[in-house]
LUMDREN-109603 format. One record per atom (N, C-alpha, C, CB): residue number from 1; residue in one letter; atom name; y, z, x. Coordinates in Angstrom, 1 decimal. Glycine has a CB too. Example, Ala and Ser with C-alpha at 12.3 -4.5 7.8 and 13.67 -1.06 7.14 Angstrom:
1,A,N,-5.7,7.8,13.2
1,A,CA,-4.5,7.8,12.3
1,A,C,-3.3,7.8,13.2
1,A,CB,-4.5,9.0,11.3
2,S,N,-2.2,7.1,12.8
2,S,CA,-1.1,7.1,13.7
2,S,C,0.0,7.9,12.9
2,S,CB,-0.6,5.7,14.1
END
This chain:
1,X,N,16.5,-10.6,-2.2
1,X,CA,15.6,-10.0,-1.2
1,X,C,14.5,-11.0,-0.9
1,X,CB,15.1,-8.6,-1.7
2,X,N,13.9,-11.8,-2.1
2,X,CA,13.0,-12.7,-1.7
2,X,C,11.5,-12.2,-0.9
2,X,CB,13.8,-13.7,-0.8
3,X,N,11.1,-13.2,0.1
3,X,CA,10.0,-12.8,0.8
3,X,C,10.7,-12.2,1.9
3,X,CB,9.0,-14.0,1.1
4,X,N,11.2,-11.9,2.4
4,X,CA,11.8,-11.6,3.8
4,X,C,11.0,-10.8,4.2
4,X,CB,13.1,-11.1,4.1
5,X,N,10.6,-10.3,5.2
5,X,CA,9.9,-9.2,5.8
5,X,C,10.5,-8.5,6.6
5,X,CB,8.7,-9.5,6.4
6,X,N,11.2,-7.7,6.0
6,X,CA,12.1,-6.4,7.0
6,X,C,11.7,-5.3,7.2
6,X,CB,13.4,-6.0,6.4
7,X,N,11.8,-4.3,8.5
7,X,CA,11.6,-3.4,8.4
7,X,C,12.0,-2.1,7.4
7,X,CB,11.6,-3.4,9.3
8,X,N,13.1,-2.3,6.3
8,X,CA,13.6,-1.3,5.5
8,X,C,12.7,-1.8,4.8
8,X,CB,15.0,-1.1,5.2
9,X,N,11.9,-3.0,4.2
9,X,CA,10.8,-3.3,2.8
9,X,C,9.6,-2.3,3.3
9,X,CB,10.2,-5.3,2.4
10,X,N,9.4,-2.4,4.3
10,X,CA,8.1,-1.8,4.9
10,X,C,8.3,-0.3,4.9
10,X,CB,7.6,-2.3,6.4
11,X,N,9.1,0.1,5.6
11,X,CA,9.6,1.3,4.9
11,X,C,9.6,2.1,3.9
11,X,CB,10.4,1.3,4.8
12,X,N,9.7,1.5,2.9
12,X,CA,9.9,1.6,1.6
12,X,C,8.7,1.8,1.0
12,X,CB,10.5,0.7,1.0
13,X,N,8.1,0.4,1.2
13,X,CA,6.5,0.5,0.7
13,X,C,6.2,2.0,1.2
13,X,CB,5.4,-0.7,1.5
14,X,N,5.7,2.0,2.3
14,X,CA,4.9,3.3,3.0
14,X,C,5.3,4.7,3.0
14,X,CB,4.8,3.1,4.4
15,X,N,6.9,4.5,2.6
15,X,CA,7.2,5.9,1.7
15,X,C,6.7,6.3,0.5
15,X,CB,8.4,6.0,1.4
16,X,N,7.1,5.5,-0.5
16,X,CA,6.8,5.3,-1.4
16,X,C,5.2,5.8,-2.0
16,X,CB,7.1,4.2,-1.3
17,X,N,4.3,4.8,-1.0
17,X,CA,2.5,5.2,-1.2
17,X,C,1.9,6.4,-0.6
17,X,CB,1.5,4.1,-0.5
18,X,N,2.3,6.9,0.5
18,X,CA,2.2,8.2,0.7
18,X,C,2.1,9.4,0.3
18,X,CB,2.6,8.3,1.0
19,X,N,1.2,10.0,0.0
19,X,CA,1.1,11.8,-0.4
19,X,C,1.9,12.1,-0.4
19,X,CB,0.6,12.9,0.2
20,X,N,2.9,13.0,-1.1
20,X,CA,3.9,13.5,-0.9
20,X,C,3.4,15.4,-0.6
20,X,CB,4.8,13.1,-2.2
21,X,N,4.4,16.2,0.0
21,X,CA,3.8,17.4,0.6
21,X,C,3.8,18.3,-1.3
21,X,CB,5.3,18.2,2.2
22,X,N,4.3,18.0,-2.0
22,X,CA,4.4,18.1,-3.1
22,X,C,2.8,18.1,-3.8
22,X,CB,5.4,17.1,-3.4
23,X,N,2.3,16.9,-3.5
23,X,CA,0.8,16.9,-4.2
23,X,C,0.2,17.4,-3.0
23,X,CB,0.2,15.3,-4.9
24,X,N,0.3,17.4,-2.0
24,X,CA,-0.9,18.2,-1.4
24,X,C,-0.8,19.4,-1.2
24,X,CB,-1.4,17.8,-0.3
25,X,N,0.5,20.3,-1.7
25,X,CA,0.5,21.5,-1.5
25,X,C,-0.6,22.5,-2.3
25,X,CB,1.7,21.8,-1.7
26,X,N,-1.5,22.7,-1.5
26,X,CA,-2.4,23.9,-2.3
26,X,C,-4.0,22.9,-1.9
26,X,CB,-2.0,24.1,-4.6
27,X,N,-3.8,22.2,-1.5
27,X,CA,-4.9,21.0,-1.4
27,X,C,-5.4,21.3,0.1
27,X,CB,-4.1,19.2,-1.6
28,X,N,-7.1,21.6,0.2
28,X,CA,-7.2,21.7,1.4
28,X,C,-7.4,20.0,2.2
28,X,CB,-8.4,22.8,1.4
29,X,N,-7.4,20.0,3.3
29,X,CA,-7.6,19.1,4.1
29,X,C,-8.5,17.9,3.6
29,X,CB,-8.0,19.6,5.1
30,X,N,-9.7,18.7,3.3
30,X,CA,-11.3,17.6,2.9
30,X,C,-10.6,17.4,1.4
30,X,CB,-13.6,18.6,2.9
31,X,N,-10.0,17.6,0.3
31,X,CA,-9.4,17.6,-0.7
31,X,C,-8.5,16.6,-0.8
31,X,CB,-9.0,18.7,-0.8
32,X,N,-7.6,16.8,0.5
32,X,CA,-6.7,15.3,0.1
32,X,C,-7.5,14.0,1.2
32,X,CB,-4.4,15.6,0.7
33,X,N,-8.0,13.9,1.8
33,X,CA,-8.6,13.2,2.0
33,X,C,-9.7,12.1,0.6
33,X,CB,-9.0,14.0,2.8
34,X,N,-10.1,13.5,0.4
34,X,CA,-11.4,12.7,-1.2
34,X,C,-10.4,12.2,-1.8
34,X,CB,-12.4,13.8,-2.7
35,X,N,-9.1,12.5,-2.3
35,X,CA,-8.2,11.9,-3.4
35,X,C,-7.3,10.5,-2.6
35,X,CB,-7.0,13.3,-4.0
36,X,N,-7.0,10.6,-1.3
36,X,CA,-6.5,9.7,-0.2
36,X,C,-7.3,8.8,-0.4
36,X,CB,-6.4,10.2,1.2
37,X,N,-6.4,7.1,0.3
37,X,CA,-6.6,6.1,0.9
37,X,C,-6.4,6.6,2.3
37,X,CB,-5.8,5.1,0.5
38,X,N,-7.0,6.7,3.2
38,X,CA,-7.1,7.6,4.6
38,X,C,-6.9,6.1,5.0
38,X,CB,-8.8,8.6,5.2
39,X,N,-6.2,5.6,6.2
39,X,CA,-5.9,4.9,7.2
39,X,C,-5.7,5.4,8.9
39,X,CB,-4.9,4.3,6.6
40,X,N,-6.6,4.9,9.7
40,X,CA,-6.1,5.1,11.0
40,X,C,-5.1,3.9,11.1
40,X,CB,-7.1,5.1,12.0
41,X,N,-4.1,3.9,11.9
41,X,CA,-2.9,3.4,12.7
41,X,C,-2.9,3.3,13.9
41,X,CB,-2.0,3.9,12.6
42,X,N,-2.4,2.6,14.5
42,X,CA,-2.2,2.8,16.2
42,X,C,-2.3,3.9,16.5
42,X,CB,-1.0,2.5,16.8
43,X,N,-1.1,4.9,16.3
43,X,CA,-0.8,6.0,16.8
43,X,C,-1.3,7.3,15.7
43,X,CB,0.8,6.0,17.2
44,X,N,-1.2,7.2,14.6
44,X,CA,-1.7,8.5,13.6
44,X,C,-2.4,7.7,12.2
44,X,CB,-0.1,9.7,13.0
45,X,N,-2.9,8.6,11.6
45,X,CA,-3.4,8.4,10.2
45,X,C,-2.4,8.0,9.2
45,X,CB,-3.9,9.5,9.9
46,X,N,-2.8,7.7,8.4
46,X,CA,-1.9,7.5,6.5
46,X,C,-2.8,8.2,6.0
46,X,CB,-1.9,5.8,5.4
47,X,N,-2.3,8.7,4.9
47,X,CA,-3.1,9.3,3.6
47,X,C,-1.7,8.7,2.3
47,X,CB,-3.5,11.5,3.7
48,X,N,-2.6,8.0,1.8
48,X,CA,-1.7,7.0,1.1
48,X,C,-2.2,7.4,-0.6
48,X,CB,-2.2,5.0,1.7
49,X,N,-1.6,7.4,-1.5
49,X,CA,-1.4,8.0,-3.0
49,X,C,-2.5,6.3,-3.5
49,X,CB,1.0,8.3,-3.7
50,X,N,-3.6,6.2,-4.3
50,X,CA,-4.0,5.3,-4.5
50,X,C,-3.3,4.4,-5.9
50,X,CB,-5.3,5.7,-4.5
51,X,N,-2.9,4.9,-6.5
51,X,CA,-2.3,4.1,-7.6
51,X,C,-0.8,3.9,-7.2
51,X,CB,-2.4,4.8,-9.2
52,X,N,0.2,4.6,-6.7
52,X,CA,1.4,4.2,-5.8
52,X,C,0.5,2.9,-4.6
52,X,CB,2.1,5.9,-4.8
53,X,N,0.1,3.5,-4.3
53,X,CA,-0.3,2.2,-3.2
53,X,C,-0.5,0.7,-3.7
53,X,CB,-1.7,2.4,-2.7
54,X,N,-1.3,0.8,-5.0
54,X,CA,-1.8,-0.3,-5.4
54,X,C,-0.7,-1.0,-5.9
54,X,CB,-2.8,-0.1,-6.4
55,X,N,0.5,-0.3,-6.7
55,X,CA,1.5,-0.9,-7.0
55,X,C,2.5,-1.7,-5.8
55,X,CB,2.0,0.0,-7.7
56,X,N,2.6,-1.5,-5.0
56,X,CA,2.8,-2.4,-4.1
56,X,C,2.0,-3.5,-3.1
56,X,CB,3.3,-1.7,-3.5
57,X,N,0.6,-3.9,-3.6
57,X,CA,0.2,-4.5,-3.1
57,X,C,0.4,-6.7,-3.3
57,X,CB,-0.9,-3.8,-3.2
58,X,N,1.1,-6.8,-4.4
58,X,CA,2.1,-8.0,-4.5
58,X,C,3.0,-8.0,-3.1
58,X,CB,3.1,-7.8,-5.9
59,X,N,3.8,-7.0,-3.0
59,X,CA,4.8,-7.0,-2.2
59,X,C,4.1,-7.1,-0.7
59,X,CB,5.6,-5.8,-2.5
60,X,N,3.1,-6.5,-0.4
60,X,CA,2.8,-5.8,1.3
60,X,C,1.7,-7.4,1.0
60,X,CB,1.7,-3.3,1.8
61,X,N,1.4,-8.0,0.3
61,X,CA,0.8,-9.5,0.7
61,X,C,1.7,-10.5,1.1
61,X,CB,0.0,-10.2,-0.3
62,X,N,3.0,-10.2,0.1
62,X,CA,4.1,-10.9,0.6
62,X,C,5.1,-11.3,2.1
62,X,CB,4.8,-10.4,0.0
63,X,N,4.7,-9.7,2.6
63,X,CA,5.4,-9.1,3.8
63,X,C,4.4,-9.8,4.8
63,X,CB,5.6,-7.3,3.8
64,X,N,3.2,-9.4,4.4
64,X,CA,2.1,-10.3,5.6
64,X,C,1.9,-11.5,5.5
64,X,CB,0.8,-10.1,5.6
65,X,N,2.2,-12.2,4.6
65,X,CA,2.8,-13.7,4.4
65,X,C,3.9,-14.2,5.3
65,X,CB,3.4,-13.7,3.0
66,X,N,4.4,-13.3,5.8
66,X,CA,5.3,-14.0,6.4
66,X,C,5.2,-13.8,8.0
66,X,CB,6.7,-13.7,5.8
67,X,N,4.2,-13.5,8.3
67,X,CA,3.9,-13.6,9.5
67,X,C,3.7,-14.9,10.4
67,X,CB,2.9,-12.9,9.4
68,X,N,3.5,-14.9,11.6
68,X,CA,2.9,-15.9,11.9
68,X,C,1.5,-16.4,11.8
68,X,CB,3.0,-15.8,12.6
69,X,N,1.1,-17.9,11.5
69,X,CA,-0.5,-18.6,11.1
69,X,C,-1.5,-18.2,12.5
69,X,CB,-0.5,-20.7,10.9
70,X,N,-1.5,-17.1,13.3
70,X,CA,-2.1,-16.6,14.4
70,X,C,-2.5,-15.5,13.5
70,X,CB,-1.2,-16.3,15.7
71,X,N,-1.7,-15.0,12.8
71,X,CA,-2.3,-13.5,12.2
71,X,C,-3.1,-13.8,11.0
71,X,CB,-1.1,-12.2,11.8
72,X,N,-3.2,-15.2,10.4
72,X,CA,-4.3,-15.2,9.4
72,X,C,-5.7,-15.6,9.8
72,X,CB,-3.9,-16.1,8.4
73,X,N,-6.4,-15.0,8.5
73,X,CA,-7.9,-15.1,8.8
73,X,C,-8.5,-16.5,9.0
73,X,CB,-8.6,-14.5,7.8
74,X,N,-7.6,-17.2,7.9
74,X,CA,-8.3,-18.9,7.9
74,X,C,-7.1,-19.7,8.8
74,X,CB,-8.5,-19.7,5.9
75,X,N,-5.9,-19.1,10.0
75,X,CA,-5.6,-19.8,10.5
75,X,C,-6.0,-19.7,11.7
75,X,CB,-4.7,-20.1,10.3
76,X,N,-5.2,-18.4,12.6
76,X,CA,-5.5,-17.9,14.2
76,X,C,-6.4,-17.3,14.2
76,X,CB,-4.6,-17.1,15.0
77,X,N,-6.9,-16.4,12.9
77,X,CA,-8.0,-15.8,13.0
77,X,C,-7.8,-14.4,13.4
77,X,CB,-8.8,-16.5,13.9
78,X,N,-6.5,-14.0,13.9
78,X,CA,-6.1,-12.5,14.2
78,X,C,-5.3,-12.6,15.9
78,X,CB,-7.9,-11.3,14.1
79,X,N,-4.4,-11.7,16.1
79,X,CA,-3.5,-11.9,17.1
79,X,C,-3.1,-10.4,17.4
79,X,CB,-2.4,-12.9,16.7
80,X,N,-2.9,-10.1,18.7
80,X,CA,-2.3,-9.0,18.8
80,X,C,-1.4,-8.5,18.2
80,X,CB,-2.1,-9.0,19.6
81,X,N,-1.2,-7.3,17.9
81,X,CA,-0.2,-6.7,17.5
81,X,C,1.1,-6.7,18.0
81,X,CB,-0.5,-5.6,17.4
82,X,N,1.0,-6.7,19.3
82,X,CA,2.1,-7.0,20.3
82,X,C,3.1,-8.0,20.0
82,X,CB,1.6,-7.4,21.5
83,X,N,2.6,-8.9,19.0
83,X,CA,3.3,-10.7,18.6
83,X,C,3.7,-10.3,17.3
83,X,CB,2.0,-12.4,18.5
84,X,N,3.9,-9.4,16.6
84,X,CA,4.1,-9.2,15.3
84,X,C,5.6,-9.1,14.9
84,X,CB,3.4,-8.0,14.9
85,X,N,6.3,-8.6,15.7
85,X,CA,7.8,-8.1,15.7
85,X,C,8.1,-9.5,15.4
85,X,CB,8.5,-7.2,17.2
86,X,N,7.8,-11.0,15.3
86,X,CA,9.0,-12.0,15.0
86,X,C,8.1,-12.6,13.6
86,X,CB,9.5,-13.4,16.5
87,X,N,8.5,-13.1,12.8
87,X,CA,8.0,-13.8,11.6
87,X,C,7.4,-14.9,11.7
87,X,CB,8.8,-14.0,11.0
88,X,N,7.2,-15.9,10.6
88,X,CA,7.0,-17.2,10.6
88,X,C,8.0,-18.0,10.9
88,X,CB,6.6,-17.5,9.7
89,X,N,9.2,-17.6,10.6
89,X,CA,10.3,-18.5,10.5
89,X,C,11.0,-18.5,12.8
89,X,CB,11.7,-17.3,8.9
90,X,N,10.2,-17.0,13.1
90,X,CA,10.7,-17.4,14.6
90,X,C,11.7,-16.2,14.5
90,X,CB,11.4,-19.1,14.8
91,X,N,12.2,-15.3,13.5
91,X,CA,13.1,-14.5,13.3
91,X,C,12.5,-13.1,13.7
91,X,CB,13.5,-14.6,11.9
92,X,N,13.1,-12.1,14.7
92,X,CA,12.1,-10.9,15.0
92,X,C,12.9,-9.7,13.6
92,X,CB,12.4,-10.2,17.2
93,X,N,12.0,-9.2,13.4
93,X,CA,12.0,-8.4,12.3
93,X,C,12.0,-7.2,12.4
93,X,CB,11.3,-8.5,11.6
94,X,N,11.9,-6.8,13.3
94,X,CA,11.8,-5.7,14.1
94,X,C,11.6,-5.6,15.6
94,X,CB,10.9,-5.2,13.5
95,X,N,11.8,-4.6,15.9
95,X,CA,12.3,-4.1,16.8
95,X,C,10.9,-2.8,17.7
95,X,CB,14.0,-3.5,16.1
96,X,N,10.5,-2.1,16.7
96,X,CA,10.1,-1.0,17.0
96,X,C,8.3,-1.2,16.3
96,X,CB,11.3,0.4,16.3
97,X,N,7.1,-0.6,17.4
97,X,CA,5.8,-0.4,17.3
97,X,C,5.4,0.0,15.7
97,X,CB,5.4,0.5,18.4
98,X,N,6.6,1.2,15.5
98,X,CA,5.8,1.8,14.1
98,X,C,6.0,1.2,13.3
98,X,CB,5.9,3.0,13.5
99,X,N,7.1,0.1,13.0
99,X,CA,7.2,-0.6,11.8
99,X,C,6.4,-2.0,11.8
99,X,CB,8.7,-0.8,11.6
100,X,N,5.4,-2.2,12.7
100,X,CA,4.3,-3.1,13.0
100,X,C,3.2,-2.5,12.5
100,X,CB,4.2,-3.5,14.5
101,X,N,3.1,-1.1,13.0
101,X,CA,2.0,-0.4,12.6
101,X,C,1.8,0.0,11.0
101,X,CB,2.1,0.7,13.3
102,X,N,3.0,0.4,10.4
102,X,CA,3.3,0.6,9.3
102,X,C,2.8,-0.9,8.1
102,X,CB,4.9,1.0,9.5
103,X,N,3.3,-1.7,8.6
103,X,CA,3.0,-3.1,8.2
103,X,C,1.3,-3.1,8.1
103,X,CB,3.7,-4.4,9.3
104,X,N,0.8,-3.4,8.9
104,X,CA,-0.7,-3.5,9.3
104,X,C,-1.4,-2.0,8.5
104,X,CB,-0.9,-3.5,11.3
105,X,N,-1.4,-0.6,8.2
105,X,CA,-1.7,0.4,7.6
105,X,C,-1.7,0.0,6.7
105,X,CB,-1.2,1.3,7.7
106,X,N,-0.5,-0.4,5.5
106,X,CA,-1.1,-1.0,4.4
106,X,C,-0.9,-2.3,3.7
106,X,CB,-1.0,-0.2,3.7
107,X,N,-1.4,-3.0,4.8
107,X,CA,-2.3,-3.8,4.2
107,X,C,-3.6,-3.8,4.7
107,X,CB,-1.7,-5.0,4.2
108,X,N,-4.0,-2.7,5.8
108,X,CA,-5.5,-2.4,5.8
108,X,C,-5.8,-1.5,4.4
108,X,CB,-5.9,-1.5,7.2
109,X,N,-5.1,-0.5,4.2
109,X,CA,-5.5,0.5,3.0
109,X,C,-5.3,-1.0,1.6
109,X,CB,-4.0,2.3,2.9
110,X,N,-4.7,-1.8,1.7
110,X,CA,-5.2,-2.2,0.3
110,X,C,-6.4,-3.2,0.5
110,X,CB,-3.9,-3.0,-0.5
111,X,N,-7.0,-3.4,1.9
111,X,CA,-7.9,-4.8,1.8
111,X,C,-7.3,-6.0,2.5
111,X,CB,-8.2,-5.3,0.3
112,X,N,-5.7,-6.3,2.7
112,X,CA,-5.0,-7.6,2.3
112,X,C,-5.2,-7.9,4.6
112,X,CB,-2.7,-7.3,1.0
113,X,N,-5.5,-7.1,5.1
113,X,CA,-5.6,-6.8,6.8
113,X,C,-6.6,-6.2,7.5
113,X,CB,-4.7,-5.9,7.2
114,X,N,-7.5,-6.4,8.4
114,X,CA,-8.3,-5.8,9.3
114,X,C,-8.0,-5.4,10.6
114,X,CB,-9.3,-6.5,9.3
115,X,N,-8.1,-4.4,11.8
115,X,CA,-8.5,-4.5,12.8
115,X,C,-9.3,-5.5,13.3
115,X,CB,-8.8,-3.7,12.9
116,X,N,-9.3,-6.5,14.5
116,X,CA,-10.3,-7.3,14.5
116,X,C,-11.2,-6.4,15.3
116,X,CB,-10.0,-8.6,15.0
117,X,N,-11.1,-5.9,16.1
117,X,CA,-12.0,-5.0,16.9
117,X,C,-11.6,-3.1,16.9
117,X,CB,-11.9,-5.7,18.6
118,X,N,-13.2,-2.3,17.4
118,X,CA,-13.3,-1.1,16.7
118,X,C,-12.3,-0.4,17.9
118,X,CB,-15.1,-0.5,16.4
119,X,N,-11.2,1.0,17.3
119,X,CA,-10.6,1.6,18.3
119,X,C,-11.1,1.4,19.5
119,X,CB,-10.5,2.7,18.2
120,X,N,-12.4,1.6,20.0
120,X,CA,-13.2,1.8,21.6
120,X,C,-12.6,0.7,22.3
120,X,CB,-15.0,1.6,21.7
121,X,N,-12.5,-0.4,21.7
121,X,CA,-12.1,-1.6,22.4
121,X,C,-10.6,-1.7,22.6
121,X,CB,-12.5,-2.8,21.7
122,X,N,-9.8,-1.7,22.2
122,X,CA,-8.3,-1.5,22.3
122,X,C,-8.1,-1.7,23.7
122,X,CB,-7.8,-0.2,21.8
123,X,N,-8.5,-0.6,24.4
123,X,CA,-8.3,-0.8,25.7
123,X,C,-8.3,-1.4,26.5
123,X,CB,-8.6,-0.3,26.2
124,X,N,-8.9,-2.9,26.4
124,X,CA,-9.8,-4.0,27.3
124,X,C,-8.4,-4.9,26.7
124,X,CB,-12.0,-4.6,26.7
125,X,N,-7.8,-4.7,25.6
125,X,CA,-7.2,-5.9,24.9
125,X,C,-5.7,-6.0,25.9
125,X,CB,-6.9,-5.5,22.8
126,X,N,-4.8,-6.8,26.0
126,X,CA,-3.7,-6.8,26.4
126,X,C,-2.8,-5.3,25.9
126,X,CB,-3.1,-8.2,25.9
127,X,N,-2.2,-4.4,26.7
127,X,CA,-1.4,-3.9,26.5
127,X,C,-2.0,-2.6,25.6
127,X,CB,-0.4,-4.9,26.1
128,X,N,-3.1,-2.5,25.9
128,X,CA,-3.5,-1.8,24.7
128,X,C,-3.8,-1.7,23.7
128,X,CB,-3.2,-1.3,24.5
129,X,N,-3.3,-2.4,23.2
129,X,CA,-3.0,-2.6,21.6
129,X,C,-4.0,-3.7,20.7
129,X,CB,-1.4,-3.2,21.5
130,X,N,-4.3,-2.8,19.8
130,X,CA,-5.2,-3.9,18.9
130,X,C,-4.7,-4.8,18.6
130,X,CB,-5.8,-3.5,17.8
131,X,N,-5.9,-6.1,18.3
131,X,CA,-5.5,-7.4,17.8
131,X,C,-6.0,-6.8,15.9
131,X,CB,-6.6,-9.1,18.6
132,X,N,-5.1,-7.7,14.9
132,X,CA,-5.3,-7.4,13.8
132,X,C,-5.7,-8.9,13.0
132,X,CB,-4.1,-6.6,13.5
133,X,N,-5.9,-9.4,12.0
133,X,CA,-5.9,-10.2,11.2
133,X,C,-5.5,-10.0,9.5
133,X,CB,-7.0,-10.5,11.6
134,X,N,-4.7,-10.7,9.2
134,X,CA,-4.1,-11.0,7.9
134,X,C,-5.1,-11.7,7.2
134,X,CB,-2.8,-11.8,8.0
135,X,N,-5.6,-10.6,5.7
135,X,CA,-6.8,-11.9,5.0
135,X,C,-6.2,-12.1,3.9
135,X,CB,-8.6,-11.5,4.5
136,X,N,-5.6,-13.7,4.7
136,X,CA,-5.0,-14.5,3.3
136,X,C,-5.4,-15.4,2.2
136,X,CB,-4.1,-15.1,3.7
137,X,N,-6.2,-14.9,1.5
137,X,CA,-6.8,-15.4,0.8
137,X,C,-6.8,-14.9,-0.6
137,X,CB,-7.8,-15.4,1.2
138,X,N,-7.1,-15.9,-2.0
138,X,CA,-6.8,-15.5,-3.0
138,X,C,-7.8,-14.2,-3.6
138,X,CB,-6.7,-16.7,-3.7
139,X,N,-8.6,-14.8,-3.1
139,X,CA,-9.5,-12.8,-3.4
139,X,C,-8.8,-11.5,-2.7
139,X,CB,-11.3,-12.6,-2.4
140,X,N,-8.6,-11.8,-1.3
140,X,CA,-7.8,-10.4,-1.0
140,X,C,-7.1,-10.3,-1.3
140,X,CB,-7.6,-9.9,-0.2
141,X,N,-6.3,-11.3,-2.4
141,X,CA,-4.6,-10.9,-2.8
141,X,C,-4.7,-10.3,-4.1
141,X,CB,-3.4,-12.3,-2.8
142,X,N,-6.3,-10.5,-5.0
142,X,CA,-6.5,-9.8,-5.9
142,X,C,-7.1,-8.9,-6.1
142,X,CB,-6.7,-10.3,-6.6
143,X,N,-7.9,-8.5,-4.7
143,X,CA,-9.3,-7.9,-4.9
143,X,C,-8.7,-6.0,-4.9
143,X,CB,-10.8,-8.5,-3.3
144,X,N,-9.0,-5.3,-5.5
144,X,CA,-8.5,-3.8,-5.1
144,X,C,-9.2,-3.1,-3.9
144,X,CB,-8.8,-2.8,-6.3
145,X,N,-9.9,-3.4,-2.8
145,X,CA,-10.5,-3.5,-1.6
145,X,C,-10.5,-1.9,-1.9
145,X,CB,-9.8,-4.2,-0.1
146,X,N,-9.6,-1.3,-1.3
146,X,CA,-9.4,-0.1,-0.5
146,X,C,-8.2,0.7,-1.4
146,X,CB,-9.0,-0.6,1.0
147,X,N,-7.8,0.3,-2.3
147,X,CA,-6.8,0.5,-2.9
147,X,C,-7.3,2.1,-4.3
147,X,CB,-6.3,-1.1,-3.6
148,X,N,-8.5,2.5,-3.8
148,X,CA,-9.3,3.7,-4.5
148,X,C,-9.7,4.5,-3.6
148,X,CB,-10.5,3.3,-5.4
149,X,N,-10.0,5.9,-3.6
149,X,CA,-10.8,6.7,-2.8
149,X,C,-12.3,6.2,-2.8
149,X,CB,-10.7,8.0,-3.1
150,X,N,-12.6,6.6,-1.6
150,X,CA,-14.1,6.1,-1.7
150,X,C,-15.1,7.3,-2.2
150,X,CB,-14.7,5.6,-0.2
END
């Protein structure tokens, strides 16, 4: 499986780190939130399980690794989302918005990704869609950013 960045690894991840209806059953709203990694997304929220999460954050730096040097911090500096569906290699990896989105969610919830600009702006950007940035760096590939409730 290597580094590849497919949309079934991403998948997986974000199954995987997710609440399951199982632990939040009985849990009111403000409740799984306090215990959540809360992420906005393009289109909806995450509420991501914080120690499942953290365990994949080797892997979801890997997957953003293989992006293109437009989506890192110390290369392009951040690129639309829109450019995300092909790799480094020039290989499209997908096909579909939510598995771009899914990608970018967590590795915002672990630290390893940012929005470059706040929702409000989105709209001014091409196509709608936010530009993001990859922080590839050896601190955000160790640091637990976001990978705890606040």
């Amino acid at each position: 499986m290597g580094n590849q960045l497919t949309a079934d690894r991403v998948a997986a991840a974000l199954s995987n780190s997710l609440f399951t209806d199982e632990e939040a059953e009985g849990l009111s709203r403000e409740e799984i939130q306090a215990k959540a990694v809360v992420v906005e997304g393009i289109g909806r929220s995450y509420g991501f399980h914080p120690q499942r999460l953290a365990s994949h954050r080797d892997e979801v730096y890997e997957l953003l690794d293989e992006l293109p040097d437009a989506f890192r911090a110390s290369g392009g500096g951040g690129t639309s989302v829109l450019n995300a569906h092909v790799d480094r290699h020039g290989n499209t990896w997908t096909g579909f918005h939510q598995s771009v989105d899914e990608l970018f969610v967590l590795g915002i919830a672990l630290g390893l990704a940012t929005w470059r600009l706040p929702r409000e702006m989105w709209n001014a950007l091409p196509g709608g869609m936010p530009y993001v940035a990859f922080l590839d760096t050896e601190d955000s590939r160790n640091s637990n950013h976001r990978s705890s409730p606040a």
